[in-house]
KEZA-115431 format. One record per residue (C-alpha): residue in three letters; y negated, x negated, z negated. Coordinates in steps of 0.001 Angstrom, whole numbers, padded with zeros to 6 digits, always signed. Layout:
ALAYXZ;...
//
This chain:
UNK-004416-015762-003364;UNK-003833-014687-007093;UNK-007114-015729-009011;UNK-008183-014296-012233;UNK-010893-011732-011771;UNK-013991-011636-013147;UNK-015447-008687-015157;UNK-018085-007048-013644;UNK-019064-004246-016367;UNK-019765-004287-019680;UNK-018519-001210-021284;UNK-017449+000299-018113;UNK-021332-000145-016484;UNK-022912-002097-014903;UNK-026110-003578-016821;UNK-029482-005556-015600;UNK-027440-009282-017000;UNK-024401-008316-014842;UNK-026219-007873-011687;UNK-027775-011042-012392;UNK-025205-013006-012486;UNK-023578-011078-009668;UNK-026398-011600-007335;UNK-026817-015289-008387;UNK-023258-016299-007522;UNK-022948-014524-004686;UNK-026741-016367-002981;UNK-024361-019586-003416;UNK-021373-018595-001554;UNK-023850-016672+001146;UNK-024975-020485+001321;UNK-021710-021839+001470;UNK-020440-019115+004161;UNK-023025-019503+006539;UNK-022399-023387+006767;UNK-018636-022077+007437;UNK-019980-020075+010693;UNK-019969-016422+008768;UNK-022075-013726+009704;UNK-021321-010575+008247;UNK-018627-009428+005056;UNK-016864-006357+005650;UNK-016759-004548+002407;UNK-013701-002449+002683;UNK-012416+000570+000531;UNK-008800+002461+001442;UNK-009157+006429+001460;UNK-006996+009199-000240;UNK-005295+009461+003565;UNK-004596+006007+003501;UNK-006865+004389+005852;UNK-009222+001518+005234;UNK-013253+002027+005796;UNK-015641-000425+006032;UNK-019464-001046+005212;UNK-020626-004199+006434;UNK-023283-006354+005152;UNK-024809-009562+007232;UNK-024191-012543+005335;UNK-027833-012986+004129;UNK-027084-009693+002351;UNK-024508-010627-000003;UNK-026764-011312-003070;UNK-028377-007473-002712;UNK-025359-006288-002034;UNK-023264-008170-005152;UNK-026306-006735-007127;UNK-026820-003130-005862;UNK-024238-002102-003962;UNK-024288-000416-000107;UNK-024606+002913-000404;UNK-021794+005062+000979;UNK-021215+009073+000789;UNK-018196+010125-001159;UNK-016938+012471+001227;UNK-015022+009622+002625;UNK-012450+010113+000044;UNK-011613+013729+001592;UNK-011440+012763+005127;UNK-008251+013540+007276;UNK-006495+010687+009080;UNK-008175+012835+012112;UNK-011577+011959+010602;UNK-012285+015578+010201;UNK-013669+016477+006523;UNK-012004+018937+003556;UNK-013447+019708+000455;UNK-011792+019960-003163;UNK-013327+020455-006630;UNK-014843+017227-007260;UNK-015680+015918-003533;UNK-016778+017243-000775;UNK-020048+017937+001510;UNK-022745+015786+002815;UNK-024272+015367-001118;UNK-024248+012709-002892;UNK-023815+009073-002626;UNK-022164+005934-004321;UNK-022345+001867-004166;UNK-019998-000895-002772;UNK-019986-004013-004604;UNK-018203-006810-002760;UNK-015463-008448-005150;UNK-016550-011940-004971;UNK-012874-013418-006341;UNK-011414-012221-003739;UNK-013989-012793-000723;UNK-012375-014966+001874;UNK-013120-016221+005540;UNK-010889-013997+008364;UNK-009286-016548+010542;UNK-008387-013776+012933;UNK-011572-012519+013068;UNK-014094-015740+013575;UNK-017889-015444+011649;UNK-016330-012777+009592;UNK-015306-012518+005643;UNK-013743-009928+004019;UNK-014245-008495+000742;UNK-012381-005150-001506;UNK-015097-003426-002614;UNK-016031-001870-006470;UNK-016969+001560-006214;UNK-019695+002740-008566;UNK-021767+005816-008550;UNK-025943+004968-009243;UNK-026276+004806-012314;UNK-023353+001939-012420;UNK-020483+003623-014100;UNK-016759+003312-012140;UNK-016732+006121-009836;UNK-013773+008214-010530;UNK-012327+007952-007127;UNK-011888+004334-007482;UNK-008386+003479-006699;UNK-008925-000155-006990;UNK-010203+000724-010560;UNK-007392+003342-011115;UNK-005265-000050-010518;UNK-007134-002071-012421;UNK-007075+000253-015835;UNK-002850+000611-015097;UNK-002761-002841-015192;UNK-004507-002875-018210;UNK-002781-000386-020413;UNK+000314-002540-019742;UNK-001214-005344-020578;UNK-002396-004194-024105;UNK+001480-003741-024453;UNK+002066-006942-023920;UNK+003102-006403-020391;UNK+002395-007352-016546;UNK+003699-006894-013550;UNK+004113-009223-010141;UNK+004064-007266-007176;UNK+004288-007568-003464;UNK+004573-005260-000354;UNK+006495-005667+002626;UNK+004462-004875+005938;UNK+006257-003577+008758;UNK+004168-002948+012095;UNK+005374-002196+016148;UNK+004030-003726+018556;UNK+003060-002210+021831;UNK+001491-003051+025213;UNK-002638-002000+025180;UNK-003189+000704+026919;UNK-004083-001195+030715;UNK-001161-003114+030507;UNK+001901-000885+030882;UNK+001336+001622+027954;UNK+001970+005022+028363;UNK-000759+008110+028131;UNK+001191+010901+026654;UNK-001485+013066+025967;UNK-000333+014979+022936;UNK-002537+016173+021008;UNK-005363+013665+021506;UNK-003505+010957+021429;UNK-005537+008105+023534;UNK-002837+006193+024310;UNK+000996+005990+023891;UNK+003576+003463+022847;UNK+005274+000729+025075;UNK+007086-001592+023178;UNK+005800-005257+023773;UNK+009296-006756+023439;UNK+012789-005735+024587;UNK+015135-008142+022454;UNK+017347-007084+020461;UNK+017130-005723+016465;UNK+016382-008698+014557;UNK+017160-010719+017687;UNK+015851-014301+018116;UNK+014780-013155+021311;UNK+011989-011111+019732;UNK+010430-014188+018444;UNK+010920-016066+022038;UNK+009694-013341+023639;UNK+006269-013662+021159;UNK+006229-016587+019959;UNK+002723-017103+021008;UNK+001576-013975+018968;UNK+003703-014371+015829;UNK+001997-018115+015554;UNK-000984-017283+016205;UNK-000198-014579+012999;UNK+000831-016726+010658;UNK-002029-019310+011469;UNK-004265-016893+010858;UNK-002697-015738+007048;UNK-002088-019016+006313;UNK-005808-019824+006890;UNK-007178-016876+004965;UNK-005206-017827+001971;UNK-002108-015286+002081;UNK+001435-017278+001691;UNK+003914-015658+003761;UNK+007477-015581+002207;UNK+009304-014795+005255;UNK+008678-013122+008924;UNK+011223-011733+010962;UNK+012098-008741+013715;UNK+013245-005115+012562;UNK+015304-002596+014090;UNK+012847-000465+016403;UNK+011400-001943+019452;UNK+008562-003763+018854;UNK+008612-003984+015135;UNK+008669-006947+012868;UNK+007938-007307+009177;UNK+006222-009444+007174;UNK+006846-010525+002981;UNK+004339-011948+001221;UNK+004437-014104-002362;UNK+004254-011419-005398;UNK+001094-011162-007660;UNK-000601-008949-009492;UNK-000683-005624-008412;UNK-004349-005124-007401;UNK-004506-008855-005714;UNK-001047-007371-004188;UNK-002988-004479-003073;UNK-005724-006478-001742;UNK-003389-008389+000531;UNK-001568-005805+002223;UNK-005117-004584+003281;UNK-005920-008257+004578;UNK-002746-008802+005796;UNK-002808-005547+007848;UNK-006336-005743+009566;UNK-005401-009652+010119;UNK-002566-008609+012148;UNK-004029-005872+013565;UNK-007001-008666+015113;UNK-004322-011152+016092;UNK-002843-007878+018158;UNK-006004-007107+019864;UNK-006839-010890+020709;UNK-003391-010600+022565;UNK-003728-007798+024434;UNK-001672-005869+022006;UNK-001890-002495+020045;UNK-000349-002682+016522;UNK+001046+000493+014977;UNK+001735+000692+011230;UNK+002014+004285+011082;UNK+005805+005777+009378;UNK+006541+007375+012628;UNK+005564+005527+015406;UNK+007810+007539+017826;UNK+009398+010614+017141;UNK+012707+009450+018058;UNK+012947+005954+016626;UNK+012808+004214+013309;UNK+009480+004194+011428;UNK+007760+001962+009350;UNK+007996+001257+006241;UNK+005893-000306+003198;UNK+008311-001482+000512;UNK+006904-002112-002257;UNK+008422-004666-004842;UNK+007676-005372-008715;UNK+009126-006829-011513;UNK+007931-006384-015126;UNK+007369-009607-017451;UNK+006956-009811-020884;UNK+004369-012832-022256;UNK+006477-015672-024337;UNK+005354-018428-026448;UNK+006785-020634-023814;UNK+005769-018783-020529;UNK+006886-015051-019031;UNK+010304-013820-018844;UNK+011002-011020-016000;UNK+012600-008026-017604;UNK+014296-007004-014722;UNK+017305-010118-015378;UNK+018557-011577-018508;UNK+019334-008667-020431;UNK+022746-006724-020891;UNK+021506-003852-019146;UNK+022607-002656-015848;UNK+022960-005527-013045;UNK+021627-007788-015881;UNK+018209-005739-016933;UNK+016591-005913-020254;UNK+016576-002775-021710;UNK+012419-002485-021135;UNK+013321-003264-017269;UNK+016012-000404-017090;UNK+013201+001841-018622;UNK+010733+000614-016364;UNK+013020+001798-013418;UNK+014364+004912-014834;UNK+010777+006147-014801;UNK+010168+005387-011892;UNK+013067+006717-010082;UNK+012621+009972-012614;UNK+009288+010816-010904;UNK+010260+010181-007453;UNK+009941+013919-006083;UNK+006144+013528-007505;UNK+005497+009889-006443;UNK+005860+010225-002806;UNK+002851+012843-002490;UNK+001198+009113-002619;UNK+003461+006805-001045;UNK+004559+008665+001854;UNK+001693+010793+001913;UNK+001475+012348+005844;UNK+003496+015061+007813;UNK+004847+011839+009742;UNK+006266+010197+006523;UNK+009059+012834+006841;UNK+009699+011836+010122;UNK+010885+008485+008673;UNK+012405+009853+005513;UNK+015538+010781+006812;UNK+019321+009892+005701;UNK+021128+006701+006400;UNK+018349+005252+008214;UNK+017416+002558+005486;UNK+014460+004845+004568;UNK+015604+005561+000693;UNK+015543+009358+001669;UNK+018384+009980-001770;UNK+016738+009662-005375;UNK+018837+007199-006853;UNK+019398+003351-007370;UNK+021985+000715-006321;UNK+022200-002898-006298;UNK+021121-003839-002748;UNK+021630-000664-001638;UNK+018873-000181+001165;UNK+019941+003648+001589;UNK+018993+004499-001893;UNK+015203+005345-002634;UNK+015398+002150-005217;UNK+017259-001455-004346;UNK+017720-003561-006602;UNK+017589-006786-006338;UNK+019346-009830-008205;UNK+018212-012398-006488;UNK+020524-015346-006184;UNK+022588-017242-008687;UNK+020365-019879-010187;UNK+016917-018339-009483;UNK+017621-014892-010896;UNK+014678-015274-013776;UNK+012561-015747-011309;UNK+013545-013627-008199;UNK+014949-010404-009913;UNK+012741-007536-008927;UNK+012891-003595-007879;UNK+012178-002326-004558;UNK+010895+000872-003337;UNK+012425+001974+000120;UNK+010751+005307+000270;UNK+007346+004851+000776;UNK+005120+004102+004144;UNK+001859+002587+005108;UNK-000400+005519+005468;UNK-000526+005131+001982;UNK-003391+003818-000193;UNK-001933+000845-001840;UNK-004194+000884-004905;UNK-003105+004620-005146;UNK+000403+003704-004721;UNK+000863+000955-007495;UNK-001416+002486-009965;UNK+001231+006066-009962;UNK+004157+003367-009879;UNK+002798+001235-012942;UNK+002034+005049-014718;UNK+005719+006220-014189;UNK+007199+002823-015173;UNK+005190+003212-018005;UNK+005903+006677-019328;UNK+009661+005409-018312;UNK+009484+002716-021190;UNK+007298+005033-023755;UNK+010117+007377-023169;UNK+012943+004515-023417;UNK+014263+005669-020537;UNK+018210+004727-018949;UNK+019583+004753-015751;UNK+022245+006996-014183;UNK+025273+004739-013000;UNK+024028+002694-010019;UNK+025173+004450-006324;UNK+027123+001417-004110;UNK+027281+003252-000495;UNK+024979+005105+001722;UNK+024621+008673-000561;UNK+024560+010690+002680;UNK+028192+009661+003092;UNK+029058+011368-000438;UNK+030647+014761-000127;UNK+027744+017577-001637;UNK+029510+018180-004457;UNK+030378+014345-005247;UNK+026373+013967-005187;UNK+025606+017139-007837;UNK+028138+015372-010263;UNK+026402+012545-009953;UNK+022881+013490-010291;UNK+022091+012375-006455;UNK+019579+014459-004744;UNK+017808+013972-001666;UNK+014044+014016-001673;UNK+011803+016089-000671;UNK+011985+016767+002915;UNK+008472+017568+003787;UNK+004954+016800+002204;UNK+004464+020386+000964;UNK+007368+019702-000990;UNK+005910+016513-002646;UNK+002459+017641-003064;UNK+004224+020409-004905;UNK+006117+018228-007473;UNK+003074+016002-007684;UNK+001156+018754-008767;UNK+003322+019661-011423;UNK+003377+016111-012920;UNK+001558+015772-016334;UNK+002574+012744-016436;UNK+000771+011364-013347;UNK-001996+013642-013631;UNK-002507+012111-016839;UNK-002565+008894-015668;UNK-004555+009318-011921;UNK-007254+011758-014132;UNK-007935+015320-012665;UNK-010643+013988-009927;UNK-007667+011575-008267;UNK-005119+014213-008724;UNK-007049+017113-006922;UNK-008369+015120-004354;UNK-004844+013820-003092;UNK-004193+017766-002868;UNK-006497+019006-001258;UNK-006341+016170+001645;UNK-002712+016685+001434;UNK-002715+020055+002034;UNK-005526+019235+004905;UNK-003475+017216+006880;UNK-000440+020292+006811;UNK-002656+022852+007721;UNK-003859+020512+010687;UNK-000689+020009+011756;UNK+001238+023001+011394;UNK+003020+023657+014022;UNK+002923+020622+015858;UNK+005890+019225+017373;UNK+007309+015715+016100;UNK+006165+013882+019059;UNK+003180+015633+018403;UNK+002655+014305+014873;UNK+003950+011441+016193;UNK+001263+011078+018509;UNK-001438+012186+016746;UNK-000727+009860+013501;UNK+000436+006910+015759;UNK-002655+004669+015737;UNK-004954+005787+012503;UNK-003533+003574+010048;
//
């Protein structure tokens, strides 16, 4: 789906040409939609908490709406994942208002969801200047400031999601703490079992139809360890089209799943007692050659054959770890899944395809290393924003090759089975254990703040420190339950 976008400002706002040629181009692909059977575009945005909201336009509206924008309020953006509202220095109350503009590159038909499109939205405030809550934009500009280093990155997330039975056919009603319904596993085979697939085989088709016909190219599909839980890999690309497809890819499962008869759960703790879900998140860094890219992250003399930019791109990433996860495991629940030895990352350090530590690394195999060398990131979940996510990951790799950052010596077994002391020598700590904790080391952060700007920073506060007051106290199945179907 990677396409190259099309600027929509000049100088940061939008002007009278702009809109224009916005509205003109989008009156021919209204034309061209409603001969494919669309009726509406779903103009989509992804919150500070992580979930996606929607404004939707019928498809005779596109042209306004590629011109003008939908209005929305900005208290979105401090919403719980309980829908209830805080308020921090920047946003907050019924005031105000801003404007969704569908991005047009990246419009496409939903196969799973017949006579509808789907489109990321711009977020601009009236007078047509980047609202500073943008995410996508916040993505955008991180991209950008590695690009006028002569840098880019590829990027792709890994989507894991359970699978239960809806809530007439054979789920439970546990009734904690508002939660509608519970969680009954929709298959019974084995982890990773081919008897997963056999025993779905109807609904993972019909899945990767449906991708396949909205444009995303699946890399691979296969069961994970809790009941009911697969994962899906998509084909890397740049990080906000990355971005862009895990929010596709999710709400395209999520419609296969209802069309079934089935409830999909992405949340990081879909049962107290079981394995969560993760978002992995991997990215390579390439520098721009005469004679095409070359990925940083293989070739080089470096550790597990990094260039020295690609070890520096890690290191500051793994440096800012503690900070990083107030937005990529960003709910009381993420600590529910961040726990030792449970292939969750839950240690900051690195290892070569070590899936304990918070960072894998991975060579790829002989002959396609170039290519196929990248970085994962284990620690993080999908109640997080994605935009939000990649945009701190791309500032800490950053600062981590302004800085000319190195590695510590690379950790080959699970870190939880290293003696206390053996893990202080060697600069192994766990991280933090709760989201107080990383909203705390996030908030000391210069560098981040620096990068996310002071309306992104306190705003990821102050609906962090929302969701812990709403859930202090609560009992694990409790959070469990109450964060179970909101993302």
């Amino acid at each position: 789906m990677e396409q190259i976008p099309e600027p929509v400002t000049s100088g940061n706002v939008l002007n009278a040409r702009t809109r224009a040629r916005l509205g003109t181009r989008a009156a021919e692909m209204a034309r061209r939609l409603t001969g494919q059977g669309i009726v509406a575009v779903a103009l989509t945005w992804v919150d500070i908490s992580g979930i996606t909201r929607t404004k939707t336009v019928p498809v005779e509206r596109l042209e306004h709406a590629a011109a003008w924008g939908v209005g929305m309020s900005p208290v979105f953006d401090v919403f719980l994942l309980d829908d209830s509202i805080v308020s921090g220095r920047h946003i907050g109350g019924p005031v105000g208002d801003l404007r969704l503009h569908p991005d047009l590159d990246r419009l496409v038909p939903m196969a799973a969801l017949p006579g509808w499109a789907h489109a990321p939205a711009h977020r601009y405030a009236q007078d047509g200047t980047v609202h500073p809550l943008d995410t996508r934009a916040l993505l955008r500009r991180e991209t950008d400031r590695l690009a006028g280093n002569g840098w880019s990155v590829k990027a792709a997330f890994e989507i894991e999601w359970a699978v239960s039975k809806a809530k007439n056919d054979g789920g439970k009603n546990d009734g904690a703490n508002g939660d509608e319904e519970g969680f009954s596993p929709a298959c019974r085979g084995p982890a990773y079992g081919m008897t997963r697939v056999t025993e779905l085989a109807g609904y993972l088709r019909d899945v990767l139809t449906a991708l396949k016909e909205t444009g995303v190219t699946v890399v691979q599909l296969h069961p994970e360890y809790a009941a009911g839980q697969y994962e899906v890999s998509v084909e890397a690309e740049d990080p906000v089209g990355a971005a862009d497809t895990a929010v596709l890819v999710r709400e395209t499962i999520r419609a296969v799943s209802m069309a079934h008869g089935l409830a999909a759960s992405f949340s990081p703790k879909v049962e107290a007692d079981s394995v969560g879900n993760g978002f992995h998140v991997h990215l390579s860094l390439w520098r721009a050659k005469a004679d095409g890219p070359v990925n940083a992250m293989a070739g080089g003399d470096g550790p597990c054959g990094m260039t020295a930019a690609g070890e520096a791109f890690t290191a500051g990433i793994l440096h800012r770890l503690p900070a990083l996860l107030a937005v990529g495991a960003p709910t009381v629940a993420s600590y529910l899944r961040l726990i030792p030895s449970h292939w969750a990352g839950a240690f900051a350090c690195w290892g070569l395809e070590n899936r304990e530590a918070a960072l894998r690394f991975v060579a790829g195999a002989d002959g396609e290393r170039a290519a196929a060398a990248n970085l994962e990131v284990k620690c993080v979940d999908a109640a997080a924003n994605p935009y939000l996510l990649l945009a701190a990951l791309l500032a800490a790799g950053r600062d981590g090759l302004g800085a000319d950052r190195r590695l510590p010596e690379p950790v080959g077994v699970d870190p939880a089975g290293l003696a206390a002391d053996e893990r202080a020598a060697r600069g192994i700590v766990a991280l933090p254990a709760s989201l107080a904790e990383s909203v705390a080391a996030f908030e000391d952060d210069t560098v981040l703040r620096d990068a996310l700007g002071e309306a992104v920073t306190d705003t990821v506060s102050t609906v962090r420190r929302g969701e812990i007051a709403l859930l202090d106290g609560a009992t694990p199945q409790q959070v469990a339950a109450v964060t179970r179907w909101r993302h």
